[in-house]
PDB file of N, CA, C and O in Angstrom:
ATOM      1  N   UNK A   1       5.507   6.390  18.716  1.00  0.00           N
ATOM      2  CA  UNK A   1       4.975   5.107  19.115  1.00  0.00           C
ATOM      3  C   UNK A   1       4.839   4.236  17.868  1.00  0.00           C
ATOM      4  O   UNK A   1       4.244   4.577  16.846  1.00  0.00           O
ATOM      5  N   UNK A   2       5.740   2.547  18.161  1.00  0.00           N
ATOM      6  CA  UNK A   2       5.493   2.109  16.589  1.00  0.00           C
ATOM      7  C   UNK A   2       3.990   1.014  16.424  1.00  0.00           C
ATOM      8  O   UNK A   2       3.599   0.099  17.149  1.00  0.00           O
ATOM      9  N   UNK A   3       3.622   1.390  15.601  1.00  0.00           N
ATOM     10  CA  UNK A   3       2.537  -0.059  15.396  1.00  0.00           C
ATOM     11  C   UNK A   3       2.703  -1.654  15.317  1.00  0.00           C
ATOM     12  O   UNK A   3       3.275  -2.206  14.377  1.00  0.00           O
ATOM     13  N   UNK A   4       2.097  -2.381  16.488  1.00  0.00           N
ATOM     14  CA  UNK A   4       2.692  -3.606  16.306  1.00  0.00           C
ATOM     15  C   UNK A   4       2.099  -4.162  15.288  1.00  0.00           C
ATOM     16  O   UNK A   4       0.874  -4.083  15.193  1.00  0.00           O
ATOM     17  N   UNK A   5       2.823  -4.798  14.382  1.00  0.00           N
ATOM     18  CA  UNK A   5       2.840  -5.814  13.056  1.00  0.00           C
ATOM     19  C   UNK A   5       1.136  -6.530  12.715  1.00  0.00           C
ATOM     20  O   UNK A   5       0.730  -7.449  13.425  1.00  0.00           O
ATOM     21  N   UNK A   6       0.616  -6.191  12.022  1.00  0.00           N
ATOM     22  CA  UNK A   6      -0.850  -7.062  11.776  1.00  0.00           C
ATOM     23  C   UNK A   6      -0.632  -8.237  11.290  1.00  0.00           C
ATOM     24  O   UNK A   6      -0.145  -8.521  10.195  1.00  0.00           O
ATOM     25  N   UNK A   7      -1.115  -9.139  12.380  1.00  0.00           N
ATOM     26  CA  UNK A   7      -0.940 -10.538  11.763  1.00  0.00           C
ATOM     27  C   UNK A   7      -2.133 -11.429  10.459  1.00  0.00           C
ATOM     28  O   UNK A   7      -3.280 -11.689  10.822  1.00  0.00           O
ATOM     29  N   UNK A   8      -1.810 -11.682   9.471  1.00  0.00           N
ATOM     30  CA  UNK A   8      -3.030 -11.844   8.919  1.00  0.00           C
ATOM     31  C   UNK A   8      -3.283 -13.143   9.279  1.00  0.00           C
ATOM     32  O   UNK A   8      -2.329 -13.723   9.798  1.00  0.00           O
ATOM     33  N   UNK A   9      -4.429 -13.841   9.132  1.00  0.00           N
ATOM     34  CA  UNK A   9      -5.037 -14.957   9.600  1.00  0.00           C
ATOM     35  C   UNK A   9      -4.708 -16.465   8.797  1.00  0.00           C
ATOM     36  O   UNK A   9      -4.724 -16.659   7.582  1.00  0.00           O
ATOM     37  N   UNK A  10      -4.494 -17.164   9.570  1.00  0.00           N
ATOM     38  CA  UNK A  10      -3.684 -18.320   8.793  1.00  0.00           C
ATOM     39  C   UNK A  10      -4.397 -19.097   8.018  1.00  0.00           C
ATOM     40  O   UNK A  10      -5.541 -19.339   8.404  1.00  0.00           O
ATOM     41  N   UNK A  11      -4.011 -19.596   6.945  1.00  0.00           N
ATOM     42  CA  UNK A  11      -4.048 -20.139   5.906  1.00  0.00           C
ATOM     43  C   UNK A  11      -5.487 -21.522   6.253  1.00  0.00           C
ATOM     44  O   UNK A  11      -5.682 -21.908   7.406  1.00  0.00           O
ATOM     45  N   UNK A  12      -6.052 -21.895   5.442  1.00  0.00           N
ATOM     46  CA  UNK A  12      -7.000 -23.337   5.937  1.00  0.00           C
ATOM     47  C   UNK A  12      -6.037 -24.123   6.411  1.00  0.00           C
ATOM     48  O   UNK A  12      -6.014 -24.446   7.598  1.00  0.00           O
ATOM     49  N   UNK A  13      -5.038 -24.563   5.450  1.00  0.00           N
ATOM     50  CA  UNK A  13      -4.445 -25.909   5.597  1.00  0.00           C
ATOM     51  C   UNK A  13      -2.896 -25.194   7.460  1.00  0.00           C
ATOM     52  O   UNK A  13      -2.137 -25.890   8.134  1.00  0.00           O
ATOM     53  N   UNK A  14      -3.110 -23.993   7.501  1.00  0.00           N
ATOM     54  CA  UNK A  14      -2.014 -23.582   9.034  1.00  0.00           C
ATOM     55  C   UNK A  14      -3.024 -23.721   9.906  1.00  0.00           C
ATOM     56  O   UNK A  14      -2.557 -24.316  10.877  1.00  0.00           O
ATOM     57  N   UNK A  15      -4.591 -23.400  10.138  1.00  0.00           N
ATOM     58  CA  UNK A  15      -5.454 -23.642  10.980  1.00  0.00           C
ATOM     59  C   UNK A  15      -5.818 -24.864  11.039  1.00  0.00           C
ATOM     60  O   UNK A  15      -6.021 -25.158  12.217  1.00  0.00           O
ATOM     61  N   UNK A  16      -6.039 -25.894  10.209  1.00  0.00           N
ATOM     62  CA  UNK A  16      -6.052 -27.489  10.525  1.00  0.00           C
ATOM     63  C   UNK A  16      -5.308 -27.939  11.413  1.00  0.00           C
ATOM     64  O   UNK A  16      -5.534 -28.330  12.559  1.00  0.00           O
ATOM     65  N   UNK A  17      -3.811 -27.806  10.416  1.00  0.00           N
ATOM     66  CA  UNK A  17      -2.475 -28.024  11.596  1.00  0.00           C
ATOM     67  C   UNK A  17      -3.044 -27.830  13.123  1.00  0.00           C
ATOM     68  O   UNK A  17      -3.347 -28.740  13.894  1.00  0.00           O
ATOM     69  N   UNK A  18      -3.124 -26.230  13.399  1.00  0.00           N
ATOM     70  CA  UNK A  18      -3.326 -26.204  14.495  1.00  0.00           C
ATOM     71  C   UNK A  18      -3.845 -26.535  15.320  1.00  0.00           C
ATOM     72  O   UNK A  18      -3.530 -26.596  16.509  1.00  0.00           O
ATOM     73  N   UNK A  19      -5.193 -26.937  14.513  1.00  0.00           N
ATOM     74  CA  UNK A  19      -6.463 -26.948  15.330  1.00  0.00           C
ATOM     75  C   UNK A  19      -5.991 -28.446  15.822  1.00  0.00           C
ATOM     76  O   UNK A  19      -6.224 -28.664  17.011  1.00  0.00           O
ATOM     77  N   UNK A  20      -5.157 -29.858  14.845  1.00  0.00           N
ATOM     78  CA  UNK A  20      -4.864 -30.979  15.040  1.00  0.00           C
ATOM     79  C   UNK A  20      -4.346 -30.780  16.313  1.00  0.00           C
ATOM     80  O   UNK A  20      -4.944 -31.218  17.296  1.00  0.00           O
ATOM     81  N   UNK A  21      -3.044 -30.018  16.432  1.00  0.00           N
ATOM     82  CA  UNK A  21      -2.106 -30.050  17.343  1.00  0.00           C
ATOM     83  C   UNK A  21      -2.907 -29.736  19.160  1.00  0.00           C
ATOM     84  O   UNK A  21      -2.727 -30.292  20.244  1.00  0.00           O
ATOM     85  N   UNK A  22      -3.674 -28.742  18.774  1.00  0.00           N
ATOM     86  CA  UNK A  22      -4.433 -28.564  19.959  1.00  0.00           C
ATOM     87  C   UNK A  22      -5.325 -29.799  20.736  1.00  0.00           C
ATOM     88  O   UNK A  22      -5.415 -30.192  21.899  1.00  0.00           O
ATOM     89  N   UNK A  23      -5.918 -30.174  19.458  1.00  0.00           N
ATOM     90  CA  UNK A  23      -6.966 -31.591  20.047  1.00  0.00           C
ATOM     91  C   UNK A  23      -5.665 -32.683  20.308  1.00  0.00           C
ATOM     92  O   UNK A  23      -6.115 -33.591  21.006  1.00  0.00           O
ATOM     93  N   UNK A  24      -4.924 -32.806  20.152  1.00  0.00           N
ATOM     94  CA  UNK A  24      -3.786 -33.790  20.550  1.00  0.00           C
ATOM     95  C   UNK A  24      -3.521 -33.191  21.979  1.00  0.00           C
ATOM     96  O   UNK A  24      -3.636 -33.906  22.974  1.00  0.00           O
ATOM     97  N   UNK A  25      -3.210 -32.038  22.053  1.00  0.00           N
ATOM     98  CA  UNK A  25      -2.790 -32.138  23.455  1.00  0.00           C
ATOM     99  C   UNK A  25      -3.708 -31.728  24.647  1.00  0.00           C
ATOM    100  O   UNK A  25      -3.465 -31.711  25.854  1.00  0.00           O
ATOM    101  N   UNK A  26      -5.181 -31.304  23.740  1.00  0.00           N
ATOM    102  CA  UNK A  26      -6.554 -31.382  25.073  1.00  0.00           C
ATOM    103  C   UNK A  26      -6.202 -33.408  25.467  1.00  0.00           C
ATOM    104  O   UNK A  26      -5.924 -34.021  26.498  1.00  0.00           O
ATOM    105  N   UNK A  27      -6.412 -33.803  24.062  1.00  0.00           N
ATOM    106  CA  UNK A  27      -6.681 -35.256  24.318  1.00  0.00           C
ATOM    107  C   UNK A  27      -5.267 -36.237  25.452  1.00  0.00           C
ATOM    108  O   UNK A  27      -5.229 -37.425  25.771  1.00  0.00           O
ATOM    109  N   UNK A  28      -4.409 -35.220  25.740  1.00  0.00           N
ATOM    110  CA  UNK A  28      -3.235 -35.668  26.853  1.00  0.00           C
ATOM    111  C   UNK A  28      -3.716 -35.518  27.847  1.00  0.00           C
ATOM    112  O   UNK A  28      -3.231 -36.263  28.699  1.00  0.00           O
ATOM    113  N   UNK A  29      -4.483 -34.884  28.198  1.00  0.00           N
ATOM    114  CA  UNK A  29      -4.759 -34.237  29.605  1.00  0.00           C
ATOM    115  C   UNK A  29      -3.682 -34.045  30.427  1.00  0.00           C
ATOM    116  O   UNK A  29      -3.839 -34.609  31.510  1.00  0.00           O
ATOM    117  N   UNK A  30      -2.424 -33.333  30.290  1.00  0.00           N
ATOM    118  CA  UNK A  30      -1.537 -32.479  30.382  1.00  0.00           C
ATOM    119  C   UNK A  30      -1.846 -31.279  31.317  1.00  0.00           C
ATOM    120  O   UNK A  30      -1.354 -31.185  32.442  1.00  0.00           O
ATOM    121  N   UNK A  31      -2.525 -30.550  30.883  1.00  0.00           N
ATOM    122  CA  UNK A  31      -2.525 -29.313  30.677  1.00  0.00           C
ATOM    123  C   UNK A  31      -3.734 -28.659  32.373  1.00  0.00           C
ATOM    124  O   UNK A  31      -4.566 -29.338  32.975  1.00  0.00           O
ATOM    125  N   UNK A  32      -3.427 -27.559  32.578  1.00  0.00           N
ATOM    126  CA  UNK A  32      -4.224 -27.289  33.842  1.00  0.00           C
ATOM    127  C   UNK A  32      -5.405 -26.696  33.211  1.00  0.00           C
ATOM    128  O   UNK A  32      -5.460 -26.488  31.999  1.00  0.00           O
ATOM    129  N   UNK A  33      -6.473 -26.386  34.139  1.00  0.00           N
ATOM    130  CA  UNK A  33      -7.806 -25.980  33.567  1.00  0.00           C
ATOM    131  C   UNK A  33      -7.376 -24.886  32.572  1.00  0.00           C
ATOM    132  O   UNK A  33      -7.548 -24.964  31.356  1.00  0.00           O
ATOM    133  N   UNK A  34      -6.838 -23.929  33.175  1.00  0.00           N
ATOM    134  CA  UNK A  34      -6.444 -22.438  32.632  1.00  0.00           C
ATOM    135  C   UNK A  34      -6.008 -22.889  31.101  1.00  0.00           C
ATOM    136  O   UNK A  34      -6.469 -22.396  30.072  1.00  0.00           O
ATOM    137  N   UNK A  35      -4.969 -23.986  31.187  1.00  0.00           N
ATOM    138  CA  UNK A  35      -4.491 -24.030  29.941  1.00  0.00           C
ATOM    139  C   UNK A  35      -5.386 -24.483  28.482  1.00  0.00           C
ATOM    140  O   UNK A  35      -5.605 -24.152  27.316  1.00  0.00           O
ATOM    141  N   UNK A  36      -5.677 -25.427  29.463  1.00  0.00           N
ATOM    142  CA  UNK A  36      -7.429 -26.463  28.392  1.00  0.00           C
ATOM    143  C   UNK A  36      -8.010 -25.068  28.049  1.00  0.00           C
ATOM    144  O   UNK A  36      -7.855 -24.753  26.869  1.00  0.00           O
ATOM    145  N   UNK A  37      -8.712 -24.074  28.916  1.00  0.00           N
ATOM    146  CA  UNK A  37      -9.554 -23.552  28.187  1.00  0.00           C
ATOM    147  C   UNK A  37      -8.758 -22.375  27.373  1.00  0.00           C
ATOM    148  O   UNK A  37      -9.420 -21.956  26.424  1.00  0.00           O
ATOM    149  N   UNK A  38      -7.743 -21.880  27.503  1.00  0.00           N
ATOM    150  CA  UNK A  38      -7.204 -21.213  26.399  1.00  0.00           C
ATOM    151  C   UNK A  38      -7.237 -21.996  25.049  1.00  0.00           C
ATOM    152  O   UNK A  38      -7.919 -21.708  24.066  1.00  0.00           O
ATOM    153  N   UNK A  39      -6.505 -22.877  25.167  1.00  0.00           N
ATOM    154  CA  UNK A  39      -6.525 -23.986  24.327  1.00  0.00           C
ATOM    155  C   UNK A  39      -7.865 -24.379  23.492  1.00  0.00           C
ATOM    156  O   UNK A  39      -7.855 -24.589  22.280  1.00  0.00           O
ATOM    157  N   UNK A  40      -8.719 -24.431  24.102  1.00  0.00           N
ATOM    158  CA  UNK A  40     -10.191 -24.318  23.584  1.00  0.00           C
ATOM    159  C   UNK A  40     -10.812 -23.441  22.869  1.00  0.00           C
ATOM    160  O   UNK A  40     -11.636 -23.680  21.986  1.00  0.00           O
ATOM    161  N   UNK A  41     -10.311 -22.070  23.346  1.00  0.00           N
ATOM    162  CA  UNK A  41     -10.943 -20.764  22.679  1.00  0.00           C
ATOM    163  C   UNK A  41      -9.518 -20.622  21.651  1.00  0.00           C
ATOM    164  O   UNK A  41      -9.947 -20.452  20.510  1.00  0.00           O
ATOM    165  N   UNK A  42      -8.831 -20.626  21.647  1.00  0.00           N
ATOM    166  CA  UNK A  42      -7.981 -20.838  20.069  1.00  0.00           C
ATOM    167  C   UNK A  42      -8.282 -21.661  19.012  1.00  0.00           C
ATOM    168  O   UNK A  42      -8.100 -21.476  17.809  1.00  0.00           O
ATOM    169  N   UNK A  43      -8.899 -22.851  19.761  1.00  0.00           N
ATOM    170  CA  UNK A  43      -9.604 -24.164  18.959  1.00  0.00           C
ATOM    171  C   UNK A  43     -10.718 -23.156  18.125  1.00  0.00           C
ATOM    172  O   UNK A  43     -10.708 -22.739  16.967  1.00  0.00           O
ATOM    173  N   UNK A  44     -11.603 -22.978  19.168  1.00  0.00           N
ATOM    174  CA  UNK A  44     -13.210 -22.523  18.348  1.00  0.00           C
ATOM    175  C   UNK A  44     -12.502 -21.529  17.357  1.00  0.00           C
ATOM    176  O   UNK A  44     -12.564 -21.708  16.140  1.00  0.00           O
ATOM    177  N   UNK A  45     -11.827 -20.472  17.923  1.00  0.00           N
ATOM    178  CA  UNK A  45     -11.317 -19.306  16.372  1.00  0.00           C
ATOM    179  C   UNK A  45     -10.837 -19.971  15.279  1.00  0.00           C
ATOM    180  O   UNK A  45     -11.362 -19.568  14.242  1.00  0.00           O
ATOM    181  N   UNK A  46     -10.018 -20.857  15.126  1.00  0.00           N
ATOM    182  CA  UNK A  46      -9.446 -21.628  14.102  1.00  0.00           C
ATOM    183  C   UNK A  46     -10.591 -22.678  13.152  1.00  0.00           C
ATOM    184  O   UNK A  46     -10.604 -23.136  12.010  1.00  0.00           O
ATOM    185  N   UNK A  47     -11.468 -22.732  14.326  1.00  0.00           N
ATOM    186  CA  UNK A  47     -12.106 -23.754  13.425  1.00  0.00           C
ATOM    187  C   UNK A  47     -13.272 -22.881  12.827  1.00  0.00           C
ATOM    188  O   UNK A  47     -13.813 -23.374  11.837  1.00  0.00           O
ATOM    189  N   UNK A  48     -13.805 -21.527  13.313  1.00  0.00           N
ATOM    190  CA  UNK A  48     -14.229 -20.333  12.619  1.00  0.00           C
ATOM    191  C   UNK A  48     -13.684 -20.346  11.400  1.00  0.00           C
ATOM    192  O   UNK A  48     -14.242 -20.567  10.325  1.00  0.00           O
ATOM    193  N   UNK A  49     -12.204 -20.019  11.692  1.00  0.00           N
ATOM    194  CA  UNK A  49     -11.500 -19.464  10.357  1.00  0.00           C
ATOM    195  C   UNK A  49     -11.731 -20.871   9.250  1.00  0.00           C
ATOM    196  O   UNK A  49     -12.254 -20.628   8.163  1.00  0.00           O
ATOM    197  N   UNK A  50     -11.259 -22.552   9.627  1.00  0.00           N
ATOM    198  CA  UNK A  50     -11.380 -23.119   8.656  1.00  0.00           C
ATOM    199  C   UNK A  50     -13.387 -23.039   8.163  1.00  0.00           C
ATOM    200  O   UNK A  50     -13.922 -22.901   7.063  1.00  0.00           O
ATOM    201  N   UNK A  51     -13.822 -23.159   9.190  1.00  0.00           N
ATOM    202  CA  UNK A  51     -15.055 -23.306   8.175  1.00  0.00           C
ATOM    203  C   UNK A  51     -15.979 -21.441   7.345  1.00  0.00           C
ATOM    204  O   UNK A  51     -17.094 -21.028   7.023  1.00  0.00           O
ATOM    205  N   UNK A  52     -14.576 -20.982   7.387  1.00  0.00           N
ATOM    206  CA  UNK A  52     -15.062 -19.684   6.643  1.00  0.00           C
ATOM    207  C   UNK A  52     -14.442 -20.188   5.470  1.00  0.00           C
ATOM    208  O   UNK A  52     -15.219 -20.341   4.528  1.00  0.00           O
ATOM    209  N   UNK A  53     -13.121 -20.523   5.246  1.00  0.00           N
ATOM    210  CA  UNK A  53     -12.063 -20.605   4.127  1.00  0.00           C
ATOM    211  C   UNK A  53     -13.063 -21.853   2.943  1.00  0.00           C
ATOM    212  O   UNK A  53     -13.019 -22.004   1.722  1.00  0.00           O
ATOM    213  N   UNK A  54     -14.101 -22.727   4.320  1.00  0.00           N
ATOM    214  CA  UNK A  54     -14.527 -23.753   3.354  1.00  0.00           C
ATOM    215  C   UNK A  54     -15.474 -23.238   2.598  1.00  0.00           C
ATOM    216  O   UNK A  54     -15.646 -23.635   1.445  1.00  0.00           O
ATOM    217  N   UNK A  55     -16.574 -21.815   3.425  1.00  0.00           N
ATOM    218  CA  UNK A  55     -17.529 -21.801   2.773  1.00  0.00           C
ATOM    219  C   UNK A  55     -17.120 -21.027   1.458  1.00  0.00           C
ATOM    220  O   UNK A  55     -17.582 -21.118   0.320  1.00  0.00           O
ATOM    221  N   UNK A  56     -16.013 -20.164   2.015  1.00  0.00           N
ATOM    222  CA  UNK A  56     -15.407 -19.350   0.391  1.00  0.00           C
ATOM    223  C   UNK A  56     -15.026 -20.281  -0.769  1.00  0.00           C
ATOM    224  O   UNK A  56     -14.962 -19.849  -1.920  1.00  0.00           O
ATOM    225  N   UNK A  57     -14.755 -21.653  -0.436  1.00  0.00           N
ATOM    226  CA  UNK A  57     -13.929 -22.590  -1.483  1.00  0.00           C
ATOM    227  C   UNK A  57     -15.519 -22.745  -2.498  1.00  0.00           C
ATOM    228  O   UNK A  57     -15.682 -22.437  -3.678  1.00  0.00           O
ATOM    229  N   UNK A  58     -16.596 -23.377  -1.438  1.00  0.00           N
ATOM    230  CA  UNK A  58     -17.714 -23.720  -1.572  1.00  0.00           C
ATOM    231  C   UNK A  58     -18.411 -22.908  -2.590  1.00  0.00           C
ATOM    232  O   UNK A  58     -19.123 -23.266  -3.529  1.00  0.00           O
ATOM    233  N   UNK A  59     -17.980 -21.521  -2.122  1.00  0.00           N
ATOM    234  CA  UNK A  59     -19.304 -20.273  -3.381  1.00  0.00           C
ATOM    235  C   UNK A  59     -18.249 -19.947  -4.494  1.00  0.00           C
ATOM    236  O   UNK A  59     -18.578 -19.168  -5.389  1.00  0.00           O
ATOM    237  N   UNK A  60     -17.347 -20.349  -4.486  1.00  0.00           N
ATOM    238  CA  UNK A  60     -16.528 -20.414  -5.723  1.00  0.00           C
ATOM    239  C   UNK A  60     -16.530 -21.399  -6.561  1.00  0.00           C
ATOM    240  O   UNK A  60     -16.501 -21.126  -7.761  1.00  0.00           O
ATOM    241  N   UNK A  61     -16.564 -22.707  -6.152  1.00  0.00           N
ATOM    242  CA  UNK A  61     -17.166 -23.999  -6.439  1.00  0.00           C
ATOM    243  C   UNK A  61     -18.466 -23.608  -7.379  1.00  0.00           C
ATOM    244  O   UNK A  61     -18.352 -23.470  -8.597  1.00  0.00           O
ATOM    245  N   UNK A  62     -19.474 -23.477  -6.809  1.00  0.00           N
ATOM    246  CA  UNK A  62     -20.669 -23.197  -7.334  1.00  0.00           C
ATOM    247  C   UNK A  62     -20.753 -22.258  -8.721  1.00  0.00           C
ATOM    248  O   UNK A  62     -21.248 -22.657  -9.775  1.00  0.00           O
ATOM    249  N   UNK A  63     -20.203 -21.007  -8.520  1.00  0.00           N
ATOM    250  CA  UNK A  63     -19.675 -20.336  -9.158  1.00  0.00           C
ATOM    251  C   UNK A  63     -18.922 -20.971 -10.746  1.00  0.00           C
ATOM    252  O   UNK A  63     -19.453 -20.721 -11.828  1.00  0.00           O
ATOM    253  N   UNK A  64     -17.850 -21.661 -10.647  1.00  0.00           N
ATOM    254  CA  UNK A  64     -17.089 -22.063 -11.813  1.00  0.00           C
ATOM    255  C   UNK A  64     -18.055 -22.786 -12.337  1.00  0.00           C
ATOM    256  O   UNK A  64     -18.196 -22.585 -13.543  1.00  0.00           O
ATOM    257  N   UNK A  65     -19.188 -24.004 -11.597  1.00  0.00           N
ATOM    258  CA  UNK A  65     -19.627 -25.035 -12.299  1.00  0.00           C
ATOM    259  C   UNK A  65     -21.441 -24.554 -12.657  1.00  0.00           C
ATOM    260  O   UNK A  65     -22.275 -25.407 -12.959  1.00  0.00           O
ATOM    261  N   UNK A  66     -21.731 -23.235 -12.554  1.00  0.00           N
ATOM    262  CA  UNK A  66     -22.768 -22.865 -12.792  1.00  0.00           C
ATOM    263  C   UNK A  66     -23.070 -23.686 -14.710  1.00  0.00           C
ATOM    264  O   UNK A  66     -22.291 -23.460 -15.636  1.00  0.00           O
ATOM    265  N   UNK A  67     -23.770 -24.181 -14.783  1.00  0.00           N
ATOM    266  CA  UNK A  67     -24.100 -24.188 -16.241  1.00  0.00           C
ATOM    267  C   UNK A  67     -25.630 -24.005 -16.708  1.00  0.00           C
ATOM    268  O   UNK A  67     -26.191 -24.723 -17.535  1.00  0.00           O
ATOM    269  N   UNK A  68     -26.207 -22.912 -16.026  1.00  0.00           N
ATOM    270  CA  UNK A  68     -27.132 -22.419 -16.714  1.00  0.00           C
ATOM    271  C   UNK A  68     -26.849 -21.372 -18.071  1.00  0.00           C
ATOM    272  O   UNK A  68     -26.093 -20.401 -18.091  1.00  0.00           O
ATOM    273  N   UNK A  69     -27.673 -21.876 -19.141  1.00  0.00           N
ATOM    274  CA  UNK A  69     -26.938 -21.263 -20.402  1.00  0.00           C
ATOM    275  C   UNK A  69     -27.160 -19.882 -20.043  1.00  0.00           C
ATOM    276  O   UNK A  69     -26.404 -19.189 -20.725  1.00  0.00           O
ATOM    277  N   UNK A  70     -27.976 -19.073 -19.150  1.00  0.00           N
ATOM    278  CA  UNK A  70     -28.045 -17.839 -19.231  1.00  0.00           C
ATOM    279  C   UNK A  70     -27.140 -16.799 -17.614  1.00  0.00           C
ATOM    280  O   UNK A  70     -27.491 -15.776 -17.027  1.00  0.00           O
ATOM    281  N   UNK A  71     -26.189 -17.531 -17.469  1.00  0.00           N
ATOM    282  CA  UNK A  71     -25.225 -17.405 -16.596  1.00  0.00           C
ATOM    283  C   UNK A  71     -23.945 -16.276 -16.604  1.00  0.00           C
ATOM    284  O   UNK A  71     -23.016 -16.127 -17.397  1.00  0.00           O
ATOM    285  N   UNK A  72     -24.195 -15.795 -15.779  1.00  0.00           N
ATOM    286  CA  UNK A  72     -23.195 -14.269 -16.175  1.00  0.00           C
ATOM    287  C   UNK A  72     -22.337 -14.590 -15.594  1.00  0.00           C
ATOM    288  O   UNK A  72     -22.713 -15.208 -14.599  1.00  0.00           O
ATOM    289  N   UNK A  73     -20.923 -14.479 -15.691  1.00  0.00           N
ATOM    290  CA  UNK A  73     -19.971 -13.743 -14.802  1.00  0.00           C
ATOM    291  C   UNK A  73     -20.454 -13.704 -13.500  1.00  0.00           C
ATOM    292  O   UNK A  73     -21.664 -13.821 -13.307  1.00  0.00           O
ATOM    293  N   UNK A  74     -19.733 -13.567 -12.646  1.00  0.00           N
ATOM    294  CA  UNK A  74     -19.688 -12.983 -11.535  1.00  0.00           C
ATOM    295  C   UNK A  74     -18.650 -12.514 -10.928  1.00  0.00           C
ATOM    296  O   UNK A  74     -17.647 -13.227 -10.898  1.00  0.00           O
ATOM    297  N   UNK A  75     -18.632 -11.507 -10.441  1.00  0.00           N
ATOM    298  CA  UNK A  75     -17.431 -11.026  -9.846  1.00  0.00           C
ATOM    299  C   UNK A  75     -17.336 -11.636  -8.118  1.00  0.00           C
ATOM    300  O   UNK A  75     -18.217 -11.747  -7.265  1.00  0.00           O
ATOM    301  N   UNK A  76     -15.979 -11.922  -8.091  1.00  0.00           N
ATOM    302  CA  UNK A  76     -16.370 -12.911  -6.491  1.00  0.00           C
ATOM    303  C   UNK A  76     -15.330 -12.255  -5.526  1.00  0.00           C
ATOM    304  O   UNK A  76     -14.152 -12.423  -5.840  1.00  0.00           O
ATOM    305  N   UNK A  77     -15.542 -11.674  -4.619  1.00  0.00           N
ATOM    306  CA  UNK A  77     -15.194 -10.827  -3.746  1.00  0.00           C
ATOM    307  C   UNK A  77     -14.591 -11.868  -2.602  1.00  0.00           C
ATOM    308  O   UNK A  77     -15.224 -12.585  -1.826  1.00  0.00           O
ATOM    309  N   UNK A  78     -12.948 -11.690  -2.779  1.00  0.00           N
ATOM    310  CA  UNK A  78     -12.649 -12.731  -1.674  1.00  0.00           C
ATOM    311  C   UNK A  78     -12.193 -11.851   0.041  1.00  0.00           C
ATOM    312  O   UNK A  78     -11.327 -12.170   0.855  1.00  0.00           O
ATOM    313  N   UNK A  79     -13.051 -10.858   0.066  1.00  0.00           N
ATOM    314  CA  UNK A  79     -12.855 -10.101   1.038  1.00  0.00           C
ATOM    315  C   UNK A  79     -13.968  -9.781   1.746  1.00  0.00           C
ATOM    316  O   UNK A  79     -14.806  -9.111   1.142  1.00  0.00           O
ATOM    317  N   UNK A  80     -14.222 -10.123   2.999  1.00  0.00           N
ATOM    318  CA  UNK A  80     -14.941  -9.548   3.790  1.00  0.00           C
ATOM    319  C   UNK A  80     -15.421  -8.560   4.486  1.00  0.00           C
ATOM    320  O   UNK A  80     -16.361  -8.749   5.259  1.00  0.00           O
TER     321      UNK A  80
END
């Protein structure tokens, strides 16, 4: 039995995209209920993922511009 492929999670700037493309076509009203709310719950995960990618940008941010003179290193764990 083979293992299907692990997809890793897309990039900030591939989840924007997406998340754009989705609110463009909720905002058609196109689409049947079924579809809107799929469409919706792909929305909320993506926009999970961008506002995780922001808060990681964010504690790295903080991180580089620390200037307390008694400021160590830190080791910054980009893994959850």
């Amino acid at each position: 039995m083979t293992k299907a492929p692990e997809h890793s999670p897309p990039t900030f700037e591939q989840a924007l995209a997406e998340l754009e493309s989705i609110v463009d076509a909720l905002e058609q009203d196109e689409m049947t209920l079924e579809q809107s709310l799929d469409a919706f719950e792909r929305g909320i995960g993506l926009t999970r993922t961008c506002q995780q990618a922001l808060e990681t940008a964010e504690q790295r941010v903080r991180i580089l511009t620390d200037t307390r003179p008694d400021a160590e290193p830190e080791a910054f764990d980009t893994h959850d």
